[in-house]
Every structure is written in structure tokens, then in C-alpha cells.
C-alpha positions, 0 to 999 in steps of 0.5 A, spaced: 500 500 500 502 508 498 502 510 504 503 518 504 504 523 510 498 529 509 497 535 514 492 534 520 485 536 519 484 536 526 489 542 528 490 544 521 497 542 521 499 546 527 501 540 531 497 544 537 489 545 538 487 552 535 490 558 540 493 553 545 498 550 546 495 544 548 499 538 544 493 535 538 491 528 540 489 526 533 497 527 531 500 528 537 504 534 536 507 532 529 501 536 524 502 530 520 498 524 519 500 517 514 495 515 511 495 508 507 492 509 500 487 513 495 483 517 500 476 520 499 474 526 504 470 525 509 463 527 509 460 526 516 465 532 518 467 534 511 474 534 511 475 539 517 476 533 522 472 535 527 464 535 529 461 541 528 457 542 534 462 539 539 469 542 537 472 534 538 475 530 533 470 526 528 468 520 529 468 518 522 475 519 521 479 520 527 481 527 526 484 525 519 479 529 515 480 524 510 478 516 509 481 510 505 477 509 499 475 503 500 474 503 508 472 498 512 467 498 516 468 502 523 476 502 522 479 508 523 485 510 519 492 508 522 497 513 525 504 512 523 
């Protein structure tokens, strides 16, 4: 499988949360992601990797913002 580094959707590649410094959960610092594979956006959160009501990371793709084209059922996408 390709597997590419991409920015994170959930703090926008900062590595910390949004006006904090508050190390990212969902890159843990890095403000990259590796992701394995062609990817689709992800329509539950549209690519921004967070819930829109609950500032939390989305629960379709991890925080990843992206998801495997063709993604198994309830897996997430793996964190490198």
C-alpha cells in the first residue's frame, strides 16, 4: 500500500489545538498524519476533522479529515 504523510485536519497542521498550546491528540504534536492509500474526504465532518457542534475530533475519521477509499467498516485510519 502508498502510504503518504498529509497535514492534520484536526489542528490544521499546527501540531497544537487552535490558540493553545495544548499538544493535538489526533497527531500528537507532529501536524502530520500517514495515511495508507487513495483517500476520499470525509463527509460526516467534511474534511475539517472535527464535529461541528462539539469542537472534538470526528468520529468518522479520527481527526484525519480524510478516509481510505475503500474503508472498512468502523476502522479508523492508522497513525504512523
Amino acid at each position: 500500500m502508498d502510504v503518504r504523510s498529509i497535514p492534520c485536519a484536526f489542528c490544521k497542521g499546527e501540531g497544537v489545538y487552535s490558540h493553545t498550546q495544548i499538544t493535538c491528540t489526533v497527531c500528537h504534536g507532529q501536524g502530520r498524519v500517514s495515511v495508507e492509500g487513495p483517500t476520499v474526504e470525509c463527509p460526516q465532518c467534511r474534511g475539517t476533522g472535527m464535529e461541528a457542534k462539539s469542537r472534538l475530533p470526528c468520529l468518522g475519521c479520527g481527526g484525519f479529515g480524510v478516509l481510505p477509499l475503500k474503508q472498512e467498516k468502523g476502522r479508523l485510519p492508522r497513525i504512523s
